[in-house]
MARDO-610704 format. One record per residue (C-alpha): residue number from 1; residue in one letter; y negated, x negated, z. Coordinates in steps of 0.05 Angstrom, whole numbers. Layout:
MARDO-610704
num,residu,north,east,up
NUM,A,Y,X,Z
...
//
This chain:
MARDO-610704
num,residu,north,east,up
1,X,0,0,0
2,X,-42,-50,15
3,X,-41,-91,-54
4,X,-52,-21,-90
5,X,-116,-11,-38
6,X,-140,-90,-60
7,X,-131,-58,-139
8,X,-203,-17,-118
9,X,-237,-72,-96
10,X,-268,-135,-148
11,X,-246,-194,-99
12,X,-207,-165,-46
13,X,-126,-185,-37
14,X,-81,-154,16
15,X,-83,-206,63
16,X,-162,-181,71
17,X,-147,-98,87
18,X,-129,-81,150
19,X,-109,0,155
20,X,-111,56,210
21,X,-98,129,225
22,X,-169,148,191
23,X,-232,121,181
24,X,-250,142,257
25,X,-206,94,293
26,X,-227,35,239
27,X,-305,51,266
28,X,-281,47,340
29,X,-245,-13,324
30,X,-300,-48,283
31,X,-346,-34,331
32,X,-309,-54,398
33,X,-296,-118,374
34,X,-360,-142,343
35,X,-403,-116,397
36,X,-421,-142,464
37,X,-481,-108,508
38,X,-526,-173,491
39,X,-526,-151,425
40,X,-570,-109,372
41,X,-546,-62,321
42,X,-587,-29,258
43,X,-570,33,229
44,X,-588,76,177
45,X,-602,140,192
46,X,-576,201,186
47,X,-508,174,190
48,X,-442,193,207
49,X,-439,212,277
50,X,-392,148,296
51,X,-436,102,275
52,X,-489,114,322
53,X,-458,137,377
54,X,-404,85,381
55,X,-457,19,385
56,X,-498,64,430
57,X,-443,63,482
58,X,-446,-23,474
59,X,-511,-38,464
60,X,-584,-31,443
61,X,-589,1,372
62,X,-644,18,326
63,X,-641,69,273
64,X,-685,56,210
65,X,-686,137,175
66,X,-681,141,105
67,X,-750,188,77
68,X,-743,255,64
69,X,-813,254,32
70,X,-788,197,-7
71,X,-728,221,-43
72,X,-695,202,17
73,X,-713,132,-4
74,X,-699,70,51
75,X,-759,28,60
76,X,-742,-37,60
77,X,-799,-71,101
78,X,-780,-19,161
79,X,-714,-49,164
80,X,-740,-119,163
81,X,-793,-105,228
82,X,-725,-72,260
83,X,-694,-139,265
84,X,-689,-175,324
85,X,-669,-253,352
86,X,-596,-216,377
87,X,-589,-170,315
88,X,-513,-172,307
89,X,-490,-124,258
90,X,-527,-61,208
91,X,-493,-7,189
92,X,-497,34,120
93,X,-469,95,87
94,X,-479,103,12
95,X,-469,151,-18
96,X,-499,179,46
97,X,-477,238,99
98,X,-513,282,96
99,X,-561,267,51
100,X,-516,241,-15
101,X,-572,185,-27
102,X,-545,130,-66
103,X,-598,67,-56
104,X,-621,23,-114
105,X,-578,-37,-126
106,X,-637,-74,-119
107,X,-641,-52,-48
108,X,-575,-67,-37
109,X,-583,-140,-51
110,X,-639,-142,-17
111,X,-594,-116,47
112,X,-550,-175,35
113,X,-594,-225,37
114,X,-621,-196,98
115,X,-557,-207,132
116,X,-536,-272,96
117,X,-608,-305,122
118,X,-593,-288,190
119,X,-516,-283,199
120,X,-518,-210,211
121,X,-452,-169,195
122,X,-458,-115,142
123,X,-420,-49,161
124,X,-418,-15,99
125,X,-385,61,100
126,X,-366,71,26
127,X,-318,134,38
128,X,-360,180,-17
129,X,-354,124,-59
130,X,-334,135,-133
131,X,-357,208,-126
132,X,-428,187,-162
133,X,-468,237,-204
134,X,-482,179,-257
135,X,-438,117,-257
136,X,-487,72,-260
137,X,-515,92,-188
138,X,-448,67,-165
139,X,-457,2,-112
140,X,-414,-51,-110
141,X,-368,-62,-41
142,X,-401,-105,10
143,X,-339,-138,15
144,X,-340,-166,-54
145,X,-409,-193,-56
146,X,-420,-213,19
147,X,-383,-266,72
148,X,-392,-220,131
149,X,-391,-143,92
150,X,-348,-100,118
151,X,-321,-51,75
152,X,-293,23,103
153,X,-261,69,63
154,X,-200,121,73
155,X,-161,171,34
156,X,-198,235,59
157,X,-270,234,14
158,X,-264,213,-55
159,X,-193,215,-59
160,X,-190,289,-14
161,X,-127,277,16
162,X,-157,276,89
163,X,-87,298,110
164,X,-56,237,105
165,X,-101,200,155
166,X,-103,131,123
167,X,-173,98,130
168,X,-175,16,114
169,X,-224,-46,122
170,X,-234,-88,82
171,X,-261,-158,111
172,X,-249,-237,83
173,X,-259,-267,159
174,X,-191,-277,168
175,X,-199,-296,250
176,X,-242,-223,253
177,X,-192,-187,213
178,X,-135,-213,262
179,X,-175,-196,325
180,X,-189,-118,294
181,X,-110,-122,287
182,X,-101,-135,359
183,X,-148,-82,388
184,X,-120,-21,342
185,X,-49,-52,377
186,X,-80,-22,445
187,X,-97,46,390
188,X,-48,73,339
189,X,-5,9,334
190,X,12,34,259
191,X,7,91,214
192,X,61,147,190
193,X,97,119,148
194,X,106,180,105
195,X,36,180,98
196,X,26,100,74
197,X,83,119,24
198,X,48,179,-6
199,X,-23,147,1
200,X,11,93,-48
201,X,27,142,-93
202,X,-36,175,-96
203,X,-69,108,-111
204,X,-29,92,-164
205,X,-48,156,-187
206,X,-131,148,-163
207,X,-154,151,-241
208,X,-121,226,-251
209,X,-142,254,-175
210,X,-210,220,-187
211,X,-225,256,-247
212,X,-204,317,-216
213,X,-240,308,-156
214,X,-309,291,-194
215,X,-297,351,-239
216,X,-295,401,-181
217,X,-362,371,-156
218,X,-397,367,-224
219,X,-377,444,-233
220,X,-404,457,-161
221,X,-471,420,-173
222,X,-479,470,-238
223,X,-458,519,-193
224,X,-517,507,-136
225,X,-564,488,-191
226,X,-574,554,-223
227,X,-559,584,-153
228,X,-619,549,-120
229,X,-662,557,-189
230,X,-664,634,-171
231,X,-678,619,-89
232,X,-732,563,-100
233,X,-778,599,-44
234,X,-725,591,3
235,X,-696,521,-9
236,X,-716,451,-29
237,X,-655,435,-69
238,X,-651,360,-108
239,X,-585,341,-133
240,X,-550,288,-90
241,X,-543,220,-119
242,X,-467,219,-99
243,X,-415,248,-56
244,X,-403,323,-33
245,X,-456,340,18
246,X,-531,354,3
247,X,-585,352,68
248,X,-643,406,39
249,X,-698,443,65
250,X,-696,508,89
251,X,-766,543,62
252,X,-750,624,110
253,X,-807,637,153
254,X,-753,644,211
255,X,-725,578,215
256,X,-657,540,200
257,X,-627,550,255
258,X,-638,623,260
259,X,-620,617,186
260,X,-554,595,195
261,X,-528,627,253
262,X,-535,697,226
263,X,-509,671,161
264,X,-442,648,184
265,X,-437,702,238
266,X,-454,759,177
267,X,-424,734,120
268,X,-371,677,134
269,X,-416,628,94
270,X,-426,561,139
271,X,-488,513,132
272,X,-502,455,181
273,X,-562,457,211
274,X,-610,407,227
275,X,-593,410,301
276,X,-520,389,279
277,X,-548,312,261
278,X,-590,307,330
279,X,-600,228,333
280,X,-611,192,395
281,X,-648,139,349
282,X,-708,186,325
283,X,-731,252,297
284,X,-678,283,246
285,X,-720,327,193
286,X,-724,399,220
287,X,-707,458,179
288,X,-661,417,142
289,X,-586,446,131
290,X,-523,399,100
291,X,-493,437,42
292,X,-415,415,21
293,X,-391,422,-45
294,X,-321,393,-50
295,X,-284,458,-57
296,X,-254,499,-109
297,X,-285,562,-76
298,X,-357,545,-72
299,X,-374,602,-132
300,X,-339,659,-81
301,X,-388,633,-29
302,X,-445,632,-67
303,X,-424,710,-85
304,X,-422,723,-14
305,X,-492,686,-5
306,X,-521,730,-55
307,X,-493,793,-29
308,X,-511,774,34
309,X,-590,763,9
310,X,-586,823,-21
311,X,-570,868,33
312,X,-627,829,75
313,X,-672,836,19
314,X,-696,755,17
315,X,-697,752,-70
//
């Protein structure tokens, strides 16, 4: 399994990938072993939960939010006045979750050579990966073009087999490879193998379940496109860069939150709301709400969406 996970990387052999029961235990892992409480950690907000929360339990951390007036854009220059003397690690999710921004691959180079100046270990959470609106947004692994990048990726995003509960990293530090190995001995100790077998097969397979996977978000972004075309006074809606997940304004007069909890509670039809991404590292935009589109059944909840506008009369 692990020489067909190396086949997805440019550089990466199988002697580099260490795996675990989902990309949740390879955060805890990551994290428990590169951290000490003398340390600094940067990370790009909004994130995935995990990464905030778990360096917040070790040390100081400093989140650096991508703009939502922006584009959702990350501003370089606030990540460089973020660094400190003890700045051990900075963490990154592109495509992002929530927000499906995708940065520049100038800006990504520019994040390496942050880290490369200083030493500083590049977390990089690449699980949307390969799920890009346009190829060409589509950033190379930090593994493959950085000494210390750490690459994360599991079977459940791209690849929508979150079932199987096979997450990797991918790291060339041998000696910080073999002490991650230890720690997730005290953890899982090793996957199901039932699960590495058919994870295997589904790589093997990755060109055929990719294309199917990219096709049922393409159809779902024409799907919220002309959906959100004919509700423009009630949502800021921009196509995400990459992934499954959109982060959008909500425009009603009575709030998100309100918004969403007589949505789901009326009509079965589930948004997360802005409260949902509280950060301990700064504000979170407010009246923002996370749409996912990675299902085959996003047109039968836009029906119910529309029905349920209807019968509140919000055209």
């Amino acid at each position: 399994m692990r020489a067909e996970i190396a086949n997805t990387y440019d550089s990466v052999r199988p002697e580099h990938l260490l795996c675990f029961a989902g990309a949740e235990e390879a955060i805890y892992v990551a994290m428990q072993v590169l951290l000490s409480r003398r340390d600094h950690v940067i990370v790009i907000t909004p994130n995935y939960q995990a990464a905030e929360t778990l360096p917040l339990s070790i040390c100081e951390v400093t989140g650096v939010a991508l703009d939502i007036e922006n584009n959702w854009d990350l501003d370089l220059d606030v990540l460089r006045s973020a660094l400190r003397p003890n700045t051990k690690l900075i963490s990154i999710n592109f495509p992002n979750n929530p927000t499906g921004k995708i940065i520049p691959h100038a800006a990504l180079d520019a994040i390496v050579e942050i880290c490369r100046s200083r030493g500083i270990w590049l977390f990089s959470d690449e699980v949307y990966r390969l799920i890009e609106r346009d190829p060409s947004l589509r950033l190379t692994q930090a593994v493959d073009v950085y000494e210390r990048g750490i690459s994360l990726n599991v079977m459940s995003k791209a690849y929508g087999l979150p079932g199987l509960r096979i997450g990797w990293l991918a790291c060339k530090d041998r000696a910080m490879l073999v002490r991650f190995e230890r720690f997730k001995h005290f953890l899982s100790i090793c996957n199901s193998a039932p699960s590495e077998v058919l994870a295997r097969i589904a790589l093997k397979a990755r060109a055929t379940i990719l294309a199917r996977n990219r096709k049922i978000v393409r159809d779902n972004i024409g799907l919220l496109n002309a959906f959100f075309a004919d509700y423009r006074h009630l949502f800021d809606w921009r196509e995400p860069d990459g992934g499954c997940v959109g982060f959008i304004r909500y425009l009603g007069a009575e709030g998100v939150e309100e918004f969403t909890r007589r949505l789901v509670e009326e009509s079965g039809v589930l948004f997360l709301p802005s409260s949902i991404y509280r950060s301990e590292l700064g504000p979170v935009p407010e009246n923002c709400l996370r749409v996912g589109f990675g299902h085959t059944h996003i047109a039968a909840g836009l029906v119910a969406l529309r029905q349920w506008f209807e019968l509140n009369q919000r055209h």
